[in-house]
C-alpha positions in Angstrom: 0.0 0.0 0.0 3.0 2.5 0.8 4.4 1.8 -2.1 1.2 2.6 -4.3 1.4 5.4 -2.5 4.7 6.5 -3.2 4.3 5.8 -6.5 0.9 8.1 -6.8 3.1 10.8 -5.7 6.0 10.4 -7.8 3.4 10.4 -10.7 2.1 13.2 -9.8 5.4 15.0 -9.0 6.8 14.1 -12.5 3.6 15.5 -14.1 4.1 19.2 -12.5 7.4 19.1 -13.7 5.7 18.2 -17.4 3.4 21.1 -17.2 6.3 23.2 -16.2 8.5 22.4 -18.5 5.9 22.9 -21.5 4.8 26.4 -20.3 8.4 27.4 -20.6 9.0 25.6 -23.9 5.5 26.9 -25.4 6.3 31.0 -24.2 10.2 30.7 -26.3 8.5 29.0 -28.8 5.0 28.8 -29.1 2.1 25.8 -29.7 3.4 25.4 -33.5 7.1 25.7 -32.8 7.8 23.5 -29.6 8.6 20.2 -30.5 7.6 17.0 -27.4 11.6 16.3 -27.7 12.4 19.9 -26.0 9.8 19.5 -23.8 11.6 16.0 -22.5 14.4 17.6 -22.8 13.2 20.8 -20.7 11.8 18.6 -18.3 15.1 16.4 -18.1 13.0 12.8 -18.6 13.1 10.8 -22.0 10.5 11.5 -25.0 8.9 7.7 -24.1 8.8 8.6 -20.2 6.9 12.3 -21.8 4.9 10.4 -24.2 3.7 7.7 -21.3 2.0 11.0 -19.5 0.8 13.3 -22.5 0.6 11.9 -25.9 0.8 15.0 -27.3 1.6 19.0 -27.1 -1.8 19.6 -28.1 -2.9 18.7 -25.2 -0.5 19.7 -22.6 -1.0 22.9 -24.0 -4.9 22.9 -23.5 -4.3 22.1 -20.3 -2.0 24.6 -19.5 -3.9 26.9 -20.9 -7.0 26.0 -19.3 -5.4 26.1 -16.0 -4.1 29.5 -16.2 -7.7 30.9 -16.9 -9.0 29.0 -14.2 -7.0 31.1 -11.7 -8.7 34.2 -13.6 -12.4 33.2 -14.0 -13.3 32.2 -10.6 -12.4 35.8 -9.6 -13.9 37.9 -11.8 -17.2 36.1 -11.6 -17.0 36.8 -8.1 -16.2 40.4 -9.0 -19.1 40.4 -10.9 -21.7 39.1 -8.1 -20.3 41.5 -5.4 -23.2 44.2 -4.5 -21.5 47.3 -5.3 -20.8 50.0 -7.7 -19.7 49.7 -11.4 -16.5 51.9 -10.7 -15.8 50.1 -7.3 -16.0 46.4 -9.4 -13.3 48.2 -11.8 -11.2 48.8 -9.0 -11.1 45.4 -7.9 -11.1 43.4 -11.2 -7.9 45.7 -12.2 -6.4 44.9 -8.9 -6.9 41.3 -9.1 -6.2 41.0 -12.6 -2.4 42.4 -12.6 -2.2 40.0 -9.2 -3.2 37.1 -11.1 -0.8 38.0 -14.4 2.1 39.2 -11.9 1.7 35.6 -10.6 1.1 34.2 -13.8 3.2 36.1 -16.0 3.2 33.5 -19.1 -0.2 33.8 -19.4 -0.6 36.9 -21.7 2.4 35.0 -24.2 0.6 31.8 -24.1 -2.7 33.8 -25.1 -1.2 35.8 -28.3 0.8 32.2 -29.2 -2.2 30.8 -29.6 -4.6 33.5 -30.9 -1.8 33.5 -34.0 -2.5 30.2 -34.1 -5.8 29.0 -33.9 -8.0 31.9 -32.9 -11.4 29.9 -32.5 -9.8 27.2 -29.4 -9.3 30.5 -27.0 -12.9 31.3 -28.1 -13.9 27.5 -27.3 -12.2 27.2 -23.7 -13.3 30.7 -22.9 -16.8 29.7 -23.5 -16.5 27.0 -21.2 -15.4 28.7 -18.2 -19.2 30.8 -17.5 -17.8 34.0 -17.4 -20.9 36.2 -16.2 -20.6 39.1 -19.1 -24.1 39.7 -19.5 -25.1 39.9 -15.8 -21.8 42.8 -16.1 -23.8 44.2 -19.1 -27.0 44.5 -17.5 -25.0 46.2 -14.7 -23.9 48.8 -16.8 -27.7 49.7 -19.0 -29.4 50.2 -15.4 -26.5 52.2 -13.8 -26.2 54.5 -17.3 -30.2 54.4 -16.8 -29.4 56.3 -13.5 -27.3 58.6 -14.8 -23.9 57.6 -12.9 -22.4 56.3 -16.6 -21.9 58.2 -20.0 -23.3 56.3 -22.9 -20.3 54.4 -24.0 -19.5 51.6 -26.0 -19.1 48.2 -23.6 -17.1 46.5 -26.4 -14.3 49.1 -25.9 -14.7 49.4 -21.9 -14.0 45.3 -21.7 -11.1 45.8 -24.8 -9.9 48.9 -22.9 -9.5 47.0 -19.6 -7.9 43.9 -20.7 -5.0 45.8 -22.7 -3.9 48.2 -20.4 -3.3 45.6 -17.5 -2.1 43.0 -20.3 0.1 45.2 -22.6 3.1 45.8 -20.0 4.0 42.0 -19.9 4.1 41.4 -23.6 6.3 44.1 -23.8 8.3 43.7 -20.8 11.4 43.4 -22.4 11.4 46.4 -23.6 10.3 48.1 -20.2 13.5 46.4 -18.6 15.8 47.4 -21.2 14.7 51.0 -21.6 13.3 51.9 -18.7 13.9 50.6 -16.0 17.6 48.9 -16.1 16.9 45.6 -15.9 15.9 46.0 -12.1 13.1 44.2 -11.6 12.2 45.9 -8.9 10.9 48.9 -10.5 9.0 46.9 -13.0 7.2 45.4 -9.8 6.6 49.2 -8.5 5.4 50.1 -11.7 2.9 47.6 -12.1 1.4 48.3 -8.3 1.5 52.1 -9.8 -0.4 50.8 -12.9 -3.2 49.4 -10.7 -4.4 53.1 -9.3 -3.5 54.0 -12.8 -5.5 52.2 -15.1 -8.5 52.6 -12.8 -9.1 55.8 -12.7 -8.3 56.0 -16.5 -11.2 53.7 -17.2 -13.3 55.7 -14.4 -13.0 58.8 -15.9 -13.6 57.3 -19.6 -17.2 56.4 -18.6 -18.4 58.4 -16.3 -21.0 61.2 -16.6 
């Protein structure tokens, strides 16, 4: 029974490593380019051991991808529920959202891999997860109804939202080398700047 046991665990231990080492090889290369040797390779098991787990990068990638959303959804549905003001629920979801891609900074690479790629599957998974837009919409109608909101397009308030939190990680690079030394540090201050920041940007942009 121990050694069942043992086993289970080393199974499961070998599989993180897997995921790991896939989500690295997919961000330098992306889904098209990453090849399930350099993955073994990444991972430091053999192609056979690899193969015995995941029988293909089509699906380790799903899952990985998958995952990584599921760390978003849960959270902005609850954002969604809470009882309070459309500006306060921007506040939060932009505070929440550069947490979750600080902590999960792979995400926004993995996202534009695979958009390039095959468009429709982000569609497909999205769909799956329940995010509650339309209870957001009907949020916004009633509040514009009362006269707190300008009349302003949703499409670009969601768009709007997601690029200013998501834009500084696809391009962090560039931000290190440029502007801030290569000290991570002040990319890390920059982004809890960025959280006030974008807030009140999106505030003001809708508000009457």
């Amino acid at each position: 029974m121990k050694a069942m046991y043992f086993d289970t665990l080393n199974e499961l231990d070998t599989e993180v490593k897997i995921l790991a080492a896939a989500k690295t090889v997919f961000i330098r290369k992306g889904l098209d380019g990453a090849t399930m040797q350099e993955i073994a390779d990444e991972a430091h098991i053999s192609r056979t051991s690899l193969h015995y787990y995941f029988r293909n990068k089509d699906k380790l990638f799903e899952i990985i991808f998958s995952e990584s959303l599921n760390k978003l959804t849960p959270k902005f549905n609850m954002i969604i529920d809470m009882p309070v003001p459309l500006f306060k629920k921007i506040e939060f979801f932009v505070e929440n959202y550069l947490n979750i891609l600080i902590e999960n900074p792979s995400l926004p690479s993995l996202i534009v891999h695979e958009l390039s790629r095959n468009p429709q599957s982000i569609v497909d998974i999205l769909k799956t997860k329940g995010i509650k837009l339309d209870k957001l919409m009907i949020q916004i109608e009633i509040e514009k109804m009362q006269g707190a909101l300008s009349d302003f397009s949703i499409t670009q308030f969601i768009t709007n939202i997601i690029s200013l939190c998501v834009f500084p990680f696809l391009v962090k690079p560039l931000l290190d080398d440029f502007l801030f030394d290569n000290d991570s540090g002040q990319f890390d201050r920059f982004l809890e700047q960025r959280k006030k920041i974008i807030s009140d940007m999106i505030i003001a942009s809708i508000k009457k």
